[in-house]
C-alpha positions as CSV (number, residue, x, y, z in Angstrom):
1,X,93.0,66.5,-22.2
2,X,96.0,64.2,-23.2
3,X,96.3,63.5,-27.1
4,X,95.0,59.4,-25.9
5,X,92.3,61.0,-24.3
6,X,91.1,62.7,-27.3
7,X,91.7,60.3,-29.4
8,X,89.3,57.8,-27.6
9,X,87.0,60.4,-26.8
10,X,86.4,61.0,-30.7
11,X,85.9,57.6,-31.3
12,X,83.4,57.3,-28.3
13,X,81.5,60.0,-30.4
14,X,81.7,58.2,-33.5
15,X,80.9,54.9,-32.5
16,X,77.6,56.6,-31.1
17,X,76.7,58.8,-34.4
18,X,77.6,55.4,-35.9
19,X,74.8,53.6,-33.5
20,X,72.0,56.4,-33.7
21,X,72.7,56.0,-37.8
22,X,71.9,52.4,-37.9
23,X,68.9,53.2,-35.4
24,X,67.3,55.9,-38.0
25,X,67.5,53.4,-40.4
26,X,65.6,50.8,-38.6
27,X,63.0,53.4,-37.6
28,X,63.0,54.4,-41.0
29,X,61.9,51.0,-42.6
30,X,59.7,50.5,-40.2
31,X,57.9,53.6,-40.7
32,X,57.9,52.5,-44.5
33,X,56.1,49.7,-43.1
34,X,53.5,51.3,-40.9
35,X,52.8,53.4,-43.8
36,X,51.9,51.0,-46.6
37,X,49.9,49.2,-43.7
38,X,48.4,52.1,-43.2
39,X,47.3,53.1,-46.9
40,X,45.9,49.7,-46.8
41,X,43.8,50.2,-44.5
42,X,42.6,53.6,-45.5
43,X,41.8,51.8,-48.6
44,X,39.5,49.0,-46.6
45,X,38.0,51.9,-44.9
46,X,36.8,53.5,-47.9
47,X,35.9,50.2,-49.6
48,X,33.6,49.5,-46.5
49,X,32.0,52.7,-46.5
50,X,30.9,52.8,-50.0
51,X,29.5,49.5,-49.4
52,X,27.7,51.1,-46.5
53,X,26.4,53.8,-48.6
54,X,25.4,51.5,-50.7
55,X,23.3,49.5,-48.3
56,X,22.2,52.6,-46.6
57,X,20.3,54.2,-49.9
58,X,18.6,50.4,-50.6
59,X,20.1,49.7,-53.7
60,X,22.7,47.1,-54.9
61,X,26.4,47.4,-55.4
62,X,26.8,47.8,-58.6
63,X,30.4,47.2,-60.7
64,X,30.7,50.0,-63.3
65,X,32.3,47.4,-65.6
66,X,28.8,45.7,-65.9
67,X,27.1,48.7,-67.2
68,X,26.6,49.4,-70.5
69,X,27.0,52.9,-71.7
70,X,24.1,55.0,-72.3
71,X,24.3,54.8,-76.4
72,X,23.6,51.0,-76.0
């Protein structure tokens, strides 16, 4: 391999660490993304199913910032 030949060879390599850099990046914000989505929705899911519970035993929803405590 000529010196030339090396040369571009080694700047072939780094021009494609330099893409599959810029690629993690973008996969890594958009797994950020997905994630906060996802905690979201995890947070719906358990929202929903308390309300289920609720519904399921026959009582009301109740907010624990309505109740008074038991010395009242």
């Amino acid at each position: 391999m000529t010196p030339d030949e090396t040369s571009d060879h080694i700047i072939r390599l780094e021009m494609a660490v330099a893409h599959l850099q810029h690629e993690l990046e973008q996969m890594h914000s958009v797994l950020l993304a997905v994630q906060g989505e996802l905690k979201g929705t995890r947070d719906q899911i358990s929202k929903l199913e308390r309300r289920i519970d609720i519904v399921n035993e026959g009582g009301q929803e109740r907010d624990i910032n309505d109740e008074k405590p038991p010395h009242y």
